[in-house]
C-alpha positions in Angstrom: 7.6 68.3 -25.0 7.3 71.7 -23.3 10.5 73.9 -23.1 10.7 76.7 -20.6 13.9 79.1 -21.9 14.8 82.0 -19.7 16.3 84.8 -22.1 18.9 86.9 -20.9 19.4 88.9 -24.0 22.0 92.0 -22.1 24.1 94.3 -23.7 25.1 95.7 -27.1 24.3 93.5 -29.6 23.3 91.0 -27.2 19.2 91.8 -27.7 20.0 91.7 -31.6 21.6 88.6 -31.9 19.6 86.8 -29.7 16.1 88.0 -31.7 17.7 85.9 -34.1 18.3 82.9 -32.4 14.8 82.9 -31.1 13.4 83.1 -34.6 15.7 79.6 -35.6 14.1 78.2 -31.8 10.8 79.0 -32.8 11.8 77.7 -36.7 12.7 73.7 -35.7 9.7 73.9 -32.8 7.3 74.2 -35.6 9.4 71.8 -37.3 9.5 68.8 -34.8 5.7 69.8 -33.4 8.0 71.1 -29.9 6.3 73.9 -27.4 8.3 76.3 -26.8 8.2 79.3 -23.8 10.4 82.2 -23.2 10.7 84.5 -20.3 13.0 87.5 -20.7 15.1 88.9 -17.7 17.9 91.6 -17.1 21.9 90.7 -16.5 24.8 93.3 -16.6 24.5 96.7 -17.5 21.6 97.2 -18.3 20.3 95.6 -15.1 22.9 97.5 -13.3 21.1 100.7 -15.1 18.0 99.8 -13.6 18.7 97.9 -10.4 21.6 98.5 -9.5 23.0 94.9 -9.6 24.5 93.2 -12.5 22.2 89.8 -11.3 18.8 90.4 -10.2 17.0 88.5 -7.6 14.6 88.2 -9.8 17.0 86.8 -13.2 18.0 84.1 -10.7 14.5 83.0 -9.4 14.0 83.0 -13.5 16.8 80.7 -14.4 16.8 78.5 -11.4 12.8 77.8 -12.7 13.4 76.8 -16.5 15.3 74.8 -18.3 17.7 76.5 -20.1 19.2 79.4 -20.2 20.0 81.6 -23.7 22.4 84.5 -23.1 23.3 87.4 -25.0 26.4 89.5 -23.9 27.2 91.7 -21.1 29.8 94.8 -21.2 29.9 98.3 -21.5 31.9 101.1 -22.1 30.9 103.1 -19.6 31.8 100.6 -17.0 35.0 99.5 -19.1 36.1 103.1 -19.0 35.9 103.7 -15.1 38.4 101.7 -13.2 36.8 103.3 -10.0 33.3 101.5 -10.7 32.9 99.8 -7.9 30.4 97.4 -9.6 30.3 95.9 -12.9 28.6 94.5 -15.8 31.0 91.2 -15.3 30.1 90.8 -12.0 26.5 89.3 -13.0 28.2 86.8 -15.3 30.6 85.6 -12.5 27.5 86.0 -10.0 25.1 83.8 -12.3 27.9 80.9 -12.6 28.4 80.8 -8.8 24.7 80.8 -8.0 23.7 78.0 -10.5 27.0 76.1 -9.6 28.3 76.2 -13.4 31.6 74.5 -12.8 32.2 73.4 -16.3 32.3 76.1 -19.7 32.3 73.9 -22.6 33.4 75.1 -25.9 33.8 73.0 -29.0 36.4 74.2 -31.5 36.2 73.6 -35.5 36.7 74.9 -38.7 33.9 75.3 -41.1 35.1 75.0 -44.8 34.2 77.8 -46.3 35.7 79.8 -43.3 39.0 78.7 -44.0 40.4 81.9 -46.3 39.0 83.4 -43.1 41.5 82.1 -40.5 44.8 83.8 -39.6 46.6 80.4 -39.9 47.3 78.3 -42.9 44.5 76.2 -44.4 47.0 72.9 -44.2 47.1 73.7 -40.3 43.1 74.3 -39.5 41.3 72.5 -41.8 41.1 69.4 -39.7 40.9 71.2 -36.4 38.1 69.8 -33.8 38.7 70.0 -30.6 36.9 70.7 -27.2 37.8 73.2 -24.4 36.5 72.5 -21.4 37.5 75.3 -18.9 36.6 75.5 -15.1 34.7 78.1 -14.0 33.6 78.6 -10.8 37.3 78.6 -8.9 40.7 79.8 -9.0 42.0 83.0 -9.5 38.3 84.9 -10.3 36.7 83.8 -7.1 39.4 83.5 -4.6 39.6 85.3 -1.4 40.8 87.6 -0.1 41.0 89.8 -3.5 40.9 93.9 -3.5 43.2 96.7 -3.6 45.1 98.1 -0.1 43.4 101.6 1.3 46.3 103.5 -0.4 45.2 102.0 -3.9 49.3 101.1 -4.4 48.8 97.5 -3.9 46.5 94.6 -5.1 45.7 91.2 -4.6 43.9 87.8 -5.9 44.2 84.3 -4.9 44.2 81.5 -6.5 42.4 78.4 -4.9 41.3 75.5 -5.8 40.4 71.9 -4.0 40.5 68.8 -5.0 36.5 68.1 -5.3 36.1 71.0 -7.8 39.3 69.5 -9.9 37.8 66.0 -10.1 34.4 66.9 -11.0 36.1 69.0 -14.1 38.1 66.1 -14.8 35.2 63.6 -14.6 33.1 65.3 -17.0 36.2 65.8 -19.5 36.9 62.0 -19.7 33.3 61.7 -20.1 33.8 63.7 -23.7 37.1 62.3 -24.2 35.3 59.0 -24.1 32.4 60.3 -26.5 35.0 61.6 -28.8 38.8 60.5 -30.3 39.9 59.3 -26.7 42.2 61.7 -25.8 42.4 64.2 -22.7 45.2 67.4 -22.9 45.6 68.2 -19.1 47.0 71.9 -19.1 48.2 73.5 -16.0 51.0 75.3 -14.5 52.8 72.7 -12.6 56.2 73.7 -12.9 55.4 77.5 -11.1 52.2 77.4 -9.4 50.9 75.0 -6.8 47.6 75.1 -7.4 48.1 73.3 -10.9 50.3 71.3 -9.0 47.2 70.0 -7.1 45.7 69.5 -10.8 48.7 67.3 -12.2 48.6 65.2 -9.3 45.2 64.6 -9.3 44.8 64.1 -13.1 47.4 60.8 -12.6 45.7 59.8 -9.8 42.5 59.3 -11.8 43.9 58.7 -15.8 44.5 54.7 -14.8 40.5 54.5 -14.0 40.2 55.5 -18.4 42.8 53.2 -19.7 41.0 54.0 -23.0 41.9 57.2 -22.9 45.1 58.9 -24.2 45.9 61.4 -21.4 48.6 64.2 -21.8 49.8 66.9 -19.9 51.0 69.9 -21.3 52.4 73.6 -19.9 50.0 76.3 -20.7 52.4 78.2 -22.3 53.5 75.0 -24.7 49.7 74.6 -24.9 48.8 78.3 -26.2 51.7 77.9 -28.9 50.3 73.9 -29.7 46.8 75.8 -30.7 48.7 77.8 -33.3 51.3 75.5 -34.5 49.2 72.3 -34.5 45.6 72.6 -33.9 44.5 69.2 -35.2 46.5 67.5 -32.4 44.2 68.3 -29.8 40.7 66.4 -29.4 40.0 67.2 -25.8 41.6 69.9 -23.8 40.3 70.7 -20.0 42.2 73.4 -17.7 41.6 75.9 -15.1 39.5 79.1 -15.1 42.1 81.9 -16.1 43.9 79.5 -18.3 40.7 78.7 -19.8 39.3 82.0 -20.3 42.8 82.7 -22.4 43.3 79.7 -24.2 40.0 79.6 -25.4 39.7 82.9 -26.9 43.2 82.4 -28.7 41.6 79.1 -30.2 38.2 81.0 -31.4 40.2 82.7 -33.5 41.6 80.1 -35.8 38.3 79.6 -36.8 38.0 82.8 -38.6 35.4 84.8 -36.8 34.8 85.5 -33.0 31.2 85.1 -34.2 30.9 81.9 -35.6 31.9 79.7 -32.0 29.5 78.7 -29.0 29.6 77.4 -26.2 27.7 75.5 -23.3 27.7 76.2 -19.3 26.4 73.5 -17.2 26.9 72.0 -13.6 24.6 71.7 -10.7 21.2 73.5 -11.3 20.0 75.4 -15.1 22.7 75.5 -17.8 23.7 78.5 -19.2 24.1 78.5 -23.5 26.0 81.8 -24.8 28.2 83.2 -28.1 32.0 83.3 -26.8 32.3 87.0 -28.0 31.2 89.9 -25.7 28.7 92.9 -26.3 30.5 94.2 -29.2 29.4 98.0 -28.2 30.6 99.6 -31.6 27.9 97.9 -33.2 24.9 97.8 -30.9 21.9 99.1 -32.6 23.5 98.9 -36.4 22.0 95.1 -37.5 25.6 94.3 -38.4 26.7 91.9 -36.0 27.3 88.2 -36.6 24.6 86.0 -35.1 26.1 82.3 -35.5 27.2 81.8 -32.6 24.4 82.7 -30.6 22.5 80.1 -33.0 24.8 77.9 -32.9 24.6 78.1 -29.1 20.6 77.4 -29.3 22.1 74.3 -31.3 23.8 73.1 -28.3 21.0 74.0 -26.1 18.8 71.6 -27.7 21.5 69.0 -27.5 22.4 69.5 -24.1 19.4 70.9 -22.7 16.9 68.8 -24.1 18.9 65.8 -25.7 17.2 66.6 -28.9 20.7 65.6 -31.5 18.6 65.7 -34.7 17.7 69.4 -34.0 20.5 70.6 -33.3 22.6 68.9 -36.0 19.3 70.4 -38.2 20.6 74.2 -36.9 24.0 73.2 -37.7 23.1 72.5 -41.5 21.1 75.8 -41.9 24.1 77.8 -40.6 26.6 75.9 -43.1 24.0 76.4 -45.9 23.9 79.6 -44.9 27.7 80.2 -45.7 28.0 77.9 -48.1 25.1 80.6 -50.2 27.4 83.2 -48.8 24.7 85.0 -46.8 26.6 86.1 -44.2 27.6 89.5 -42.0 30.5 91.5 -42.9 32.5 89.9 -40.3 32.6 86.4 -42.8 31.7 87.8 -46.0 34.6 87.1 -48.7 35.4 89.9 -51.4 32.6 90.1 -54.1 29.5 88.7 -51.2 27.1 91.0 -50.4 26.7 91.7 -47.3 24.0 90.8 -45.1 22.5 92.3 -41.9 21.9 90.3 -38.5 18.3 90.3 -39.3 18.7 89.0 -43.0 20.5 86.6 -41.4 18.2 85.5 -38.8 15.2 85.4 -41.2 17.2 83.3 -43.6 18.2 80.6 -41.3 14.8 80.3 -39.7 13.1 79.8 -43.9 15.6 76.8 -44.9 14.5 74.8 -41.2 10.8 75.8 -42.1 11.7 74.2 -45.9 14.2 71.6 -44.6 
C-alpha cells in the first residue's frame, strides 16, 4: 500500500510540529511494512512571502494529486497587525476548503486522564466527555456574497447564505457518526433570530424520521456554548454551521486541557485535509517548545480516514497516552515537578515506543 501525502507544513510552529508527525508516519510505516511518500508545498504566509497568494496554483495541483493532506498552521503577525492587508494568510485556508469542496470539519472531543488537573472545569464534569463536532465549512457567513467595506471605510458587510443541498449533505454525514457512535445528533442553530438556521431546523426535522435510531435534539447556540461548559458529557454528536462551528469548537478544545492535544479531520468532495485545531502559535516559532499532539494525533486520523487503516491509528493513539502517562510532555501539559520536554524530544519519543510496540 503506497501513500502519497502532500505536506503543507506553513507558518510558525507549523514546520516544527509537523517534522514530528512525519517521524510517527514514517515510525508505524516501518511498523505495518506501509510505503510512504511526501511532497511538501507552501500555504499562507509564507506562500504569500513568496508568491504572493496564500494558495498556490501549484499547492492545489499537489493536493488535488495525493491522498491526503497533513497541515501545519497558517497566521502571522505581520498580517494580523495590518487591518489594511488587502490579502491574508487565512485566505489560503478558506481558499484550499473551497477548491477541494471540504464541506465537513470534523473534530472529536475527549478528555485524556492524565489531562484532567489540566482542564479549567471540574474533573466530575470532563472526565467522561466524548463528543464530536462536526462544523460546516464551505458556506455561510465566511463565503457569502456580497462581503467588503463601503469606499468611505465607515460601513461593512457579510452575508450569510446557505441552501438546502449544502445543509443535507452536513446533516447526512453527521447521522452517519451519530449512527457509528451513542445514537444521538445535537442540531445547533439560530432559529429563533436568523433565517438561515431557520432553513437548518426545518430541514433537520424533515430528515430525523429517516434515523429513527437516532436521538435528535435541537439546541440554541447560545444554550449550546453554555451546555459544553456546564455538561460536556451530554453531548455525543454535535453538527452546526460554519461561524457557529468555528466558535463552539474552540470553546470545547479547551476543556480538554491544552489547545495542543485535539485534532481534527476535513473531508468532502476531492483530497481531505488532516490539521491541529490551534493556529501558528508565532511566539514560539523557532523555540522547539510547542506541543505536537495534535498534529500527531491528526496523522492518527489521517490513517483512519484517509487510508481506513483503524489499528494504526488506534497504535498512535497509545504512544501519545504513553507518552503522558511517562509525563514526557511540552510545557504546555507538563504538571509541577515534570520535566519539561521539547517538540523534538517529543517527536523522537513517540516515533521509538511504535518502533518497540
Amino acid at each position: 500500500m503506497k501513500l502519497n501525502i502532500a505536506v503543507l507544513p506553513g507558518d510558525g510552529i507549523g514546520p516544527e510540529i509537523v517534522d514530528q508527525a512525519l517521524k510517527v508516519c514514517n515510525a508505524v510505516c516501518e511498523k505495518f511494512d506501509l510505503e510512504i511518500s511526501y511532497k511538501t508545498a507552501l500555504v499562507g504566509a509564507c506562500a504569500i512571502d513568496a508568491t504572493g497568494n496564500p494558495y498556490p496554483d501549484e499547492t492545489h495541483e499537489l493536493c488535488m494529486n495525493s491522498d491526503a493532506v497533513l497541515f501545519g498552521a497558517i497566521g502571522s503577525p505581520k498580517y494580523d497587525n495590518d487591518p489594511t492587508a488587502k490579502v491574508r494568510p487565512e485566505q489560503g485556508l478558506l481558499a484550499m476548503r473551497k477548491k477541494l469542496g471540504l464541506y465537513a470539519n470534523i473534530r472529536p472531543v475527549n478528555v485524556f486522564p492524565s489531562l484532567l488537573e489540566r482542564s479549567p472545569l471540574r474533573a466530575d464534569l470532563v472526565k467522561d466527555a466524548d463528543f464530536m463536532c462536526i462544523r460546516e465549512l464551505t458556506g455561510g457567513l465566511y463565503f457569502g456574497k456580497p462581503q467588503g467595506r463601503s469606499e468611505d471605510g465607515n460601513s461593512a458587510v457579510d452575508t450569510c447564505t446557505y441552501s438546502r443541498e449544502e445543509i443535507e449533505r452536513i446533516l447526512e454525514l453527521a447521522y452517519t457518526y451519530a449512527g457509528q457512535r451513542r445514537k444521538k445528533l445535537t442540531v445547533v442553530d439560530k432559529a429563533n433570530v436568523l433565517e438561515t438556521s431557520r432553513l437548518w431546523r426545518q430541514i433537520a426535522q424533515e430528515m430525523a424520521p429517516q434515523y429513527p435510531d437516532i436521538e435528535t435534539e435541537y439546541m440554541f447556540v447560545d444554550n449550546a456554548a453554555m451546555r459544553i461548559i456546564q455538561w460536556p458529557a451530554s453531548f455525543d454528536v454535535m453538527v452546526t454551521e460554519n461561524m457557529f462551528g468555528d466558535i463552539l469548537t474552540d470553546e470545547a478544545s479547551v476543556i480538554t486541557g491544552s489547545l495542543g492535544m485535539l485534532p481534527s479531520a476535513s473531508v468532502g468532495l476531492h483530497t481531505s485535509v488532516f490539521e491541529p485545531i490551534h493556529g501558528s502559535y508565532p511566539q514560539a516559532a523557532g523555540k522547539n517548545i510547542a506541543n505536537p499532539l495534535a498534529t500527531v494525533l491528526s496523522a492518527a486520523l489521517m490513517f483512519e480516514y484517509a487510508f481506513n487503516r483503524m489499528d494504526v491509528g488506534d497504535l498512535i493513539r497509545k504512544a501519545v497516552q504513553a507518552s503522558m502517562d511517562a509525563g514526557f510532555v511540552t510545557e504546555d501539559i507538563a504538571l509541577p515537578g515534570q520535566t519539561v520536554r521539547s517538540t523534538s524530544e517529543v517527536g523522537d519519543w513517540l516515533a521509538a515506543y511504535i518502533k518497540g510496540a
